[in-house]
C-alpha positions as CSV (number, residue, x, y, z in Angstrom):
1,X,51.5,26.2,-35.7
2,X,50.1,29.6,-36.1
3,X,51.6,29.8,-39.6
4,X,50.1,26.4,-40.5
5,X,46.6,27.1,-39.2
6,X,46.6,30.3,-41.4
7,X,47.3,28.8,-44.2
8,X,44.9,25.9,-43.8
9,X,42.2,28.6,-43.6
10,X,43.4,30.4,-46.2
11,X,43.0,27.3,-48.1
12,X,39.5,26.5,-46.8
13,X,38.3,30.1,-47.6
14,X,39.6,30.0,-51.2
15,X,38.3,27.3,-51.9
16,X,35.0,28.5,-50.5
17,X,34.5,25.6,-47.6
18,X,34.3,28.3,-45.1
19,X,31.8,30.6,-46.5
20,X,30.9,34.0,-45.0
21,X,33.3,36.5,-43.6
22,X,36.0,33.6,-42.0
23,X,38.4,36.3,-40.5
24,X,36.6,37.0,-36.7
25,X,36.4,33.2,-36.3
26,X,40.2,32.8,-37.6
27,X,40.9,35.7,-34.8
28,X,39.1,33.7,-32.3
29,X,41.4,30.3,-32.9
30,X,44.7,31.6,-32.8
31,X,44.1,34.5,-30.2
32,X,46.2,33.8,-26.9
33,X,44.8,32.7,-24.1
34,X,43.8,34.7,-21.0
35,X,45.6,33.3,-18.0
36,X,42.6,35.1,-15.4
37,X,40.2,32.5,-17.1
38,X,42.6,29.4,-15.8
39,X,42.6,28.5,-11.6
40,X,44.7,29.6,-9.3
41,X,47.2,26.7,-8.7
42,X,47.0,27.8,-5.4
43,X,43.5,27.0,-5.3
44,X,44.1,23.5,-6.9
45,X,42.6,20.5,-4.5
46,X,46.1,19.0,-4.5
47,X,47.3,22.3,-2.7
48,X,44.7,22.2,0.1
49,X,44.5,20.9,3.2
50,X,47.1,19.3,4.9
51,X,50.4,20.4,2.1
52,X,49.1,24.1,2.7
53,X,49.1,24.3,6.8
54,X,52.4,22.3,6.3
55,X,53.5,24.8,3.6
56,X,53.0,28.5,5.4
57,X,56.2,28.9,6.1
58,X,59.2,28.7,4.2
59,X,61.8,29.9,1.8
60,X,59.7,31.9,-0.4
61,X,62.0,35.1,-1.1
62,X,63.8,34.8,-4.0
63,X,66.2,37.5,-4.6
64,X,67.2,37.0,-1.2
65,X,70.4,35.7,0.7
66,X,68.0,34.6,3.4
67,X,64.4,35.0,2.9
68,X,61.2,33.4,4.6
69,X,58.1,34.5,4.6
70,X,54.7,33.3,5.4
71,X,52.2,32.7,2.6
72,X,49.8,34.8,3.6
73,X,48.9,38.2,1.8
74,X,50.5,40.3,4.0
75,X,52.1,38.2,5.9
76,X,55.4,38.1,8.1
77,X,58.9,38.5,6.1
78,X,62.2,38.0,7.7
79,X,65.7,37.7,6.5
80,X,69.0,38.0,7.0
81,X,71.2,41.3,6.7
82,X,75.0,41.8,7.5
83,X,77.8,44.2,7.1
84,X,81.0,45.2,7.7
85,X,81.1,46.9,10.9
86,X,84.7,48.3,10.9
87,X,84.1,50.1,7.3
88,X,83.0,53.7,7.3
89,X,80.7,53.1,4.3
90,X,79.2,49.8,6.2
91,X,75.9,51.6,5.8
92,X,76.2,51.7,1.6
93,X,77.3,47.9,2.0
94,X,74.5,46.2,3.8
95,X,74.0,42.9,2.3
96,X,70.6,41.5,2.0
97,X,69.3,41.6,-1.8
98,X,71.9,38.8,-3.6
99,X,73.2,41.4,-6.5
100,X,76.2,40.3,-8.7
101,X,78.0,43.5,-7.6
102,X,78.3,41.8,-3.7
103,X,81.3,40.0,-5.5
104,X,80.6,37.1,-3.1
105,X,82.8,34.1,-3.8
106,X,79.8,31.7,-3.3
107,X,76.4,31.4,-2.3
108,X,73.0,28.9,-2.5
109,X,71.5,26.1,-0.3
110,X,73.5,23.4,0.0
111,X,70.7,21.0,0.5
112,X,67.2,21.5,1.1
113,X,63.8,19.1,0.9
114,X,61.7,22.4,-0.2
115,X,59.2,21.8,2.7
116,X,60.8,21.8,6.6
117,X,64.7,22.0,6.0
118,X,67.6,24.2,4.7
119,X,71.0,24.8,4.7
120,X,73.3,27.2,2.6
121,X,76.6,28.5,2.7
122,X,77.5,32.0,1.9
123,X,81.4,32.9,1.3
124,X,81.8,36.9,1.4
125,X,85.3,38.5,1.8
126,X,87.2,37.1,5.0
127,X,83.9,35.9,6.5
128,X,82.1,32.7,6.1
129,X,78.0,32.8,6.4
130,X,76.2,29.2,7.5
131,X,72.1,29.4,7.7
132,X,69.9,26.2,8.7
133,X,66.3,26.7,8.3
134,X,64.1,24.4,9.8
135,X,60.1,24.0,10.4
136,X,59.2,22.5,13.7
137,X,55.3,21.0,14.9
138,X,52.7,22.8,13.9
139,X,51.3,25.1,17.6
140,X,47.5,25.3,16.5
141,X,45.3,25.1,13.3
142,X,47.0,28.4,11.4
143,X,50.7,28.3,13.1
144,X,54.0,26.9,12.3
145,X,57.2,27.0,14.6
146,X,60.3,27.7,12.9
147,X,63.7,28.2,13.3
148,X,67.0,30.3,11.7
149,X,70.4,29.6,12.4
150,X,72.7,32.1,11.7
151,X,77.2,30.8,12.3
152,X,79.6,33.4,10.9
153,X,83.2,32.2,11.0
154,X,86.2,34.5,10.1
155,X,88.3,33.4,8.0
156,X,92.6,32.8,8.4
157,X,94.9,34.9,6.5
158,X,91.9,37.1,5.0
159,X,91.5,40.2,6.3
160,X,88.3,42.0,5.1
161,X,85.3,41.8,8.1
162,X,82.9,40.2,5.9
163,X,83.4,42.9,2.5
164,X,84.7,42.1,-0.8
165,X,88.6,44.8,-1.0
């Protein structure tokens, strides 16, 4: 589109439509646009109200095995961390940030309605992780009761306390 547009008013200018120094206002067409100029989506009437007092809390750490946080600046973050108390290096093998190097045999929500509910698996070594997230009635105006569930379930016939060997 940009090469199209520069052409046209290469063609406009040569053939003297344009007049006058054409470049600036060429500049001005096909510069990008600033994104602090557009709204917040945040800030959107259809994010107001109601959907944002039901909203505050949630699943809104990414990067995460378990993240919720509060959207709020500032605001509350919990998660989930776990290791392998019978290694000697436990400390070096906390889990908590999903990285590829965990070598964890799966992991993700197994069903979730992005709003009040959540469940996932999580499938590391000889150990097998459940979480259920859900959002209870709101208490006042600006708070939300919530609850984790955390199962961990060893696994038959692997031995490993929760690490990849």
């Amino acid at each position: 589109a940009l090469g199209l547009a520069a052409a046209v008013a290469a063609t406009l200018a040569g053939s003297g439509l344009l007049g006058g120094d054409w470049a600036p206002a060429m500049r001005r067409a096909t510069a990008p646009a600033n994104p602090r100029a557009f709204p917040k989506l945040s800030e959107a009437e259809e994010f107001s109200g109601q959907w944002r007092e039901e909203m505050l809390w949630g699943t809104y750490r990414p990067g995460t095995y378990l993240g919720l946080r509060e959207r709020r600046p500032r605001g509350l973050l919990a998660g989930l961390m776990w290791m392998d108390s019978g290694d000697r290096e436990c400390l070096q093998k906390i889990r908590h940030n999903a990285q590829e190097g965990d070598r964890l045999r799966g992991y993700g929500w197994r069903r979730h309605d992005g709003r009040a509910f959540g469940q996932q698996e999580l499938r590391d070594g000889g150990v097998d992780l459940a979480t259920t997230f859900v959002k209870g009635p709101r208490l006042a105006a600006d708070e939300q009761s919530w609850a984790v569930r955390i199962e961990a379930q060893r696994r038959e016939g692997e031995g490993g306390g929760g690490q990849p060997k």
